[in-house]
DRENVEXZA-308329 format. One record per residue (C-alpha): residue number from 0; chain; x, y, z. Coordinates in Angstrom, 2 decimals. Example, Ala and Ser with C-alpha at 12.3 -4.5 7.8 and 13.67 -1.06 7.14 Angstrom:
% DRENVEXZA-308329
<node><nr>0</nr><kette>A</kette><u>12.30</u><v>-4.50</v><w>7.80</w></node>
<node><nr>1</nr><kette>A</kette><u>13.67</u><v>-1.06</v><w>7.14</w></node>
END
This chain:
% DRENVEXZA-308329
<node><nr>0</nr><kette>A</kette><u>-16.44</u><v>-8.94</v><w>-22.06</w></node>
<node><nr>1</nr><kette>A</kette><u>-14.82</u><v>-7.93</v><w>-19.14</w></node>
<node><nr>2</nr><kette>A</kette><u>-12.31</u><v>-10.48</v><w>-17.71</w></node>
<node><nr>3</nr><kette>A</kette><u>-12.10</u><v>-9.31</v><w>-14.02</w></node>
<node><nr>4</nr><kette>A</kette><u>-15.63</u><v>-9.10</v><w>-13.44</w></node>
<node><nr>5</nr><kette>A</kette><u>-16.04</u><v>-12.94</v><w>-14.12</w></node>
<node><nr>6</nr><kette>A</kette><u>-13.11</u><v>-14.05</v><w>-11.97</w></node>
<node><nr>7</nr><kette>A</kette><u>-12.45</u><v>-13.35</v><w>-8.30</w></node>
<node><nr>8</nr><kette>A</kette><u>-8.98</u><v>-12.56</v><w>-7.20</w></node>
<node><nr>9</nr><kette>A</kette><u>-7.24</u><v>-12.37</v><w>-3.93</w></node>
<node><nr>10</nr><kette>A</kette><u>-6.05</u><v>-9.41</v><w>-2.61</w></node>
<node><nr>11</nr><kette>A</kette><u>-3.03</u><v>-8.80</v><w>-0.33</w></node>
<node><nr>12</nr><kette>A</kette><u>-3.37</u><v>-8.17</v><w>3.53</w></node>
<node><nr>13</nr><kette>A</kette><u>-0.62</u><v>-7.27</v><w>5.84</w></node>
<node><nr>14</nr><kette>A</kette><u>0.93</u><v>-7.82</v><w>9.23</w></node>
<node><nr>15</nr><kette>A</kette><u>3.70</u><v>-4.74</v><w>9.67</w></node>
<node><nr>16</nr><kette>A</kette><u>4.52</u><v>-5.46</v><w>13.07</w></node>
<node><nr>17</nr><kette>A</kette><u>5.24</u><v>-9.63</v><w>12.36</w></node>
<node><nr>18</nr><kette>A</kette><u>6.22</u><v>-8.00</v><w>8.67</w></node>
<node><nr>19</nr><kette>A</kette><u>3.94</u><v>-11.05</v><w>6.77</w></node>
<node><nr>20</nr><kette>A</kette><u>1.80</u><v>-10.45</v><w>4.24</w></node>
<node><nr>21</nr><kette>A</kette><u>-0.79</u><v>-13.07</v><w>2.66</w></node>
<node><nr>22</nr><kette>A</kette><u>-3.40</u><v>-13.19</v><w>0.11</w></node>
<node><nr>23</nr><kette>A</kette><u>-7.21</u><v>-13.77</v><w>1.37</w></node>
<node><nr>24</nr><kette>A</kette><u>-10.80</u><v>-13.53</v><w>-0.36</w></node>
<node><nr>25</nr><kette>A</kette><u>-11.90</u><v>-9.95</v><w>-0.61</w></node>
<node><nr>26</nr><kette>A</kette><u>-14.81</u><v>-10.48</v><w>1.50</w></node>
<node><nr>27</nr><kette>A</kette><u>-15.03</u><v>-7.56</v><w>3.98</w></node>
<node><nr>28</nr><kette>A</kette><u>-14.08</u><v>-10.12</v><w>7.07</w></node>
<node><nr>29</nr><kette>A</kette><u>-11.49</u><v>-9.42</v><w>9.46</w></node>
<node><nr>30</nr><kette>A</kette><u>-7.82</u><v>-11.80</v><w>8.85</w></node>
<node><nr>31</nr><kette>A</kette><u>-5.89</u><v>-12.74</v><w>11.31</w></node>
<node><nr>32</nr><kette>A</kette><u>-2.11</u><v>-12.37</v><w>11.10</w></node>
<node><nr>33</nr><kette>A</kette><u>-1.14</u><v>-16.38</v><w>12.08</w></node>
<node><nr>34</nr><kette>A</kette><u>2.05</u><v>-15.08</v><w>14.39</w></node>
<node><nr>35</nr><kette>A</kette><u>0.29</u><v>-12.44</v><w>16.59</w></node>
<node><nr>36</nr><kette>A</kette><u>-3.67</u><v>-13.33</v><w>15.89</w></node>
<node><nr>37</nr><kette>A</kette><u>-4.20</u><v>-9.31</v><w>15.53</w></node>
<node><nr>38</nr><kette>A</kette><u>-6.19</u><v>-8.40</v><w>12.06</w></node>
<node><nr>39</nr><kette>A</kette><u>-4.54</u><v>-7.86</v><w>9.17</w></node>
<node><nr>40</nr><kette>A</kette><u>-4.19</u><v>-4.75</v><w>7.73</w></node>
<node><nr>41</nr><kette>A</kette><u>-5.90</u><v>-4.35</v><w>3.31</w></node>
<node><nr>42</nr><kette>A</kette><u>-2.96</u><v>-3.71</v><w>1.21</w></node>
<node><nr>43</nr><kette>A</kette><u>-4.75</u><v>-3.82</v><w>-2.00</w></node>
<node><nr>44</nr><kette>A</kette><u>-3.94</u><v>-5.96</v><w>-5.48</w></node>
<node><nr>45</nr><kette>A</kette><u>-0.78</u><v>-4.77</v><w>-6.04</w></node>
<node><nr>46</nr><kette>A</kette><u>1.33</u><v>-4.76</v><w>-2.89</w></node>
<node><nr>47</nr><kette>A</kette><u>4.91</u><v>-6.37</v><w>-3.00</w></node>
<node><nr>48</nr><kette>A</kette><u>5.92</u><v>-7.10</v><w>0.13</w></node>
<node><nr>49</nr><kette>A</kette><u>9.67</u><v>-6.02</v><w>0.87</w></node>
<node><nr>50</nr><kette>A</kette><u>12.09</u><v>-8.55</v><w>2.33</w></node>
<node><nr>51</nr><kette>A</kette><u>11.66</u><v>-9.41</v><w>6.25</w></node>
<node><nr>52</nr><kette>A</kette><u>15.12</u><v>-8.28</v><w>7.25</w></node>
<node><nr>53</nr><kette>A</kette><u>14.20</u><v>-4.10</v><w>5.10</w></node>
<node><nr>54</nr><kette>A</kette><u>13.76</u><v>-2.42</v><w>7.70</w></node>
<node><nr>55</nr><kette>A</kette><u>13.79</u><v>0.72</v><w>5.32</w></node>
<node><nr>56</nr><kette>A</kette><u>11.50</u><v>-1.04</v><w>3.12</w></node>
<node><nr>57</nr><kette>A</kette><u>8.32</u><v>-1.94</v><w>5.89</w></node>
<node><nr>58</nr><kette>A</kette><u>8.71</u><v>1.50</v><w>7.71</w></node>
<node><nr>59</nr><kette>A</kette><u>7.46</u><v>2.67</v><w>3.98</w></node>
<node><nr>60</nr><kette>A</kette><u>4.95</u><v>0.20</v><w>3.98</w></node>
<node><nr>61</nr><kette>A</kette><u>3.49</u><v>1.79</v><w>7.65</w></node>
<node><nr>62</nr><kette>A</kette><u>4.02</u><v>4.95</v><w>6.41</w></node>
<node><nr>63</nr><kette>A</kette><u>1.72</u><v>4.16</v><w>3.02</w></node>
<node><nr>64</nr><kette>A</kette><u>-1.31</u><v>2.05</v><w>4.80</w></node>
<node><nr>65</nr><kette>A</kette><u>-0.69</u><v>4.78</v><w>7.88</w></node>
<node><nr>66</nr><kette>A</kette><u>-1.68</u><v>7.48</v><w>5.57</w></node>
<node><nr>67</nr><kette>A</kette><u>-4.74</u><v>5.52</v><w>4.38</w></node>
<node><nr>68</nr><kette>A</kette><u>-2.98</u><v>4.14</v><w>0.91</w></node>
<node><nr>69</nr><kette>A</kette><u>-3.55</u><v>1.17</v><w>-0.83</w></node>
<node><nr>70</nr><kette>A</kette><u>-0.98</u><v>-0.34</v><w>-3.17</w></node>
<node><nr>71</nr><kette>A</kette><u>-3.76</u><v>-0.32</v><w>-6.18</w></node>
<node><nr>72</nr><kette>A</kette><u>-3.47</u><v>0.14</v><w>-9.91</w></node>
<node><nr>73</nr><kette>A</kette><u>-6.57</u><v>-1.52</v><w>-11.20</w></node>
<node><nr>74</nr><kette>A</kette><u>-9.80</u><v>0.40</v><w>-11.97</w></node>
<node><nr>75</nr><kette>A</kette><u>-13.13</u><v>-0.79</v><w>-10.52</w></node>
<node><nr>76</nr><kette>A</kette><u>-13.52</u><v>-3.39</v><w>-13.00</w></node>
<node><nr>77</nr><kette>A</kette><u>-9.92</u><v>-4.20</v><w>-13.65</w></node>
<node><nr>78</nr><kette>A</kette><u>-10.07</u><v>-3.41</v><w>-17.40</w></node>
<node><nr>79</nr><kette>A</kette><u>-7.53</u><v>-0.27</v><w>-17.27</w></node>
<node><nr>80</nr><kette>A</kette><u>-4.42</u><v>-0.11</v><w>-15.41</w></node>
<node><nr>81</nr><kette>A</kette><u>-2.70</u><v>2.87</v><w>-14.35</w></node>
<node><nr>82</nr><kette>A</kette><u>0.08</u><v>1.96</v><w>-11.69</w></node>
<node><nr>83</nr><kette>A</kette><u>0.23</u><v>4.34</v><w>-8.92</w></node>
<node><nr>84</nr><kette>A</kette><u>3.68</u><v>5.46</v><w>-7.08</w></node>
<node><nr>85</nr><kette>A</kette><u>4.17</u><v>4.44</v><w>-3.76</w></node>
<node><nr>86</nr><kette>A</kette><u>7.15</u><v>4.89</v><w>-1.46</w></node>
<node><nr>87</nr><kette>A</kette><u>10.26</u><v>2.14</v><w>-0.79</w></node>
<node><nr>88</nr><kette>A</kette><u>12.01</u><v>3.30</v><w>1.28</w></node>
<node><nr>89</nr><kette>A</kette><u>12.39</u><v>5.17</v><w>4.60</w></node>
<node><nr>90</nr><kette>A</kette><u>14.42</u><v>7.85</v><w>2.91</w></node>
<node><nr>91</nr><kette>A</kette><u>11.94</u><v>8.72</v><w>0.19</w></node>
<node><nr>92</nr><kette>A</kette><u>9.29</u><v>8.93</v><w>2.90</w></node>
<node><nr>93</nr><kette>A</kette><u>10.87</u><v>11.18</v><w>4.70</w></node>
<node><nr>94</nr><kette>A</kette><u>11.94</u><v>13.47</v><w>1.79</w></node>
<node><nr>95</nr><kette>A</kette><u>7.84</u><v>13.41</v><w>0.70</w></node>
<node><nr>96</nr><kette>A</kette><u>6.80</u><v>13.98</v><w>4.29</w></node>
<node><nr>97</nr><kette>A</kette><u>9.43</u><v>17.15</v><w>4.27</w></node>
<node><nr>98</nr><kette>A</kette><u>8.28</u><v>18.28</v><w>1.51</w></node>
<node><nr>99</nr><kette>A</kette><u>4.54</u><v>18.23</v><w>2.30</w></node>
<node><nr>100</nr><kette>A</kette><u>4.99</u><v>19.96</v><w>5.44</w></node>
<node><nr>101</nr><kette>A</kette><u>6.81</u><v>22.58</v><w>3.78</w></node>
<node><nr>102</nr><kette>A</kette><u>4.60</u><v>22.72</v><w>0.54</w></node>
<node><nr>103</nr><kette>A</kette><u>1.17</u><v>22.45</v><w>3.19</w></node>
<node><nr>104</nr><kette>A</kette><u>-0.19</u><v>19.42</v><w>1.62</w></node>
<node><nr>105</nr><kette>A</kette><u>-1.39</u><v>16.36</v><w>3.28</w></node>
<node><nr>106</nr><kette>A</kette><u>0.95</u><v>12.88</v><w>3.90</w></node>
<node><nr>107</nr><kette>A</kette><u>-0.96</u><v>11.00</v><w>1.42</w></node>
<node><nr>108</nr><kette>A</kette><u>-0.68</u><v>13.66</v><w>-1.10</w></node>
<node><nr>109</nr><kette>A</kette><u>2.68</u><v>13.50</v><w>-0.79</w></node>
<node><nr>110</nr><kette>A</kette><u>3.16</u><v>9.97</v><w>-0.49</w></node>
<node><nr>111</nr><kette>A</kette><u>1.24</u><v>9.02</v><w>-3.46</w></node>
<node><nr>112</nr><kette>A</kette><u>3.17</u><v>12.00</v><w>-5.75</w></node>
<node><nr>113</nr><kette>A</kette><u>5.80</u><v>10.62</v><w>-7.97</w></node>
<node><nr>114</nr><kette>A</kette><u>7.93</u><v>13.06</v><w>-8.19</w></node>
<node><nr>115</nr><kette>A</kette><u>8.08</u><v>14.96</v><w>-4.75</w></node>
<node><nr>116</nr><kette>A</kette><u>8.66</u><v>18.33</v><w>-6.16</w></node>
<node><nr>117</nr><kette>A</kette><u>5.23</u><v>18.09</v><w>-8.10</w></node>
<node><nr>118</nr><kette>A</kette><u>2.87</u><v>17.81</v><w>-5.55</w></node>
<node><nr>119</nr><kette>A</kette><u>-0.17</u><v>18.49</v><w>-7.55</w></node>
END
């Protein structure tokens, strides 16, 4: 039997401006950042939030949920795992976003591509 079906888990939701993160119900209701009161922003299961004083490190993190990323890895049901790449820093964002203007693809193509040459 599936574990993860049985047991609910929190997921991670994100302030980028007040660069907080928390973990809240999956529930489909709005969270509100406790600093600035504006709503959170769904990061997914397996977001790590960067330090507060990376800079580098949360303009990736805009750059990712921008593009309409999520920092997931599980399946629907949780039972297979396949960790997706995402982004940490500023640099390699830019280099992707290069890249996919050059290679025509979209941002979140390029984001989510480990290896920026292989865009595919």
């Amino acid at each position: 039997m599936c574990t993860y079906a049985t047991t609910t888990y929190k997921v991670h939701y994100v302030c980028v401006p007040c660069r907080r993160s928390s973990k809240h119900p999956w529930d489909g209701a709005d969270h509100l950042c406790p600093y600035c009161r504006t709503p959170m922003v769904f990061a997914g299961h397996d977001f790590a939030a960067p330090r507060r004083r990376d800079t580098s490190g949360w303009t990736a993190v805009a750059a990712v949920l921008t593009a309409g990323l999520r920092y997931e890895g599980f399946e629907t049901c949780g039972c297979s795992r396949k960790p997706e790449f995402r982004p940490r820093t500023s640099a390699q964002v830019r280099e992707r976003r290069r890249l996919a203007a050059r290679n025509g693809v979209t941002d979140a193509q390029a984001l989510a591509a480990h290896d920026p040459y292989e865009t595919t």
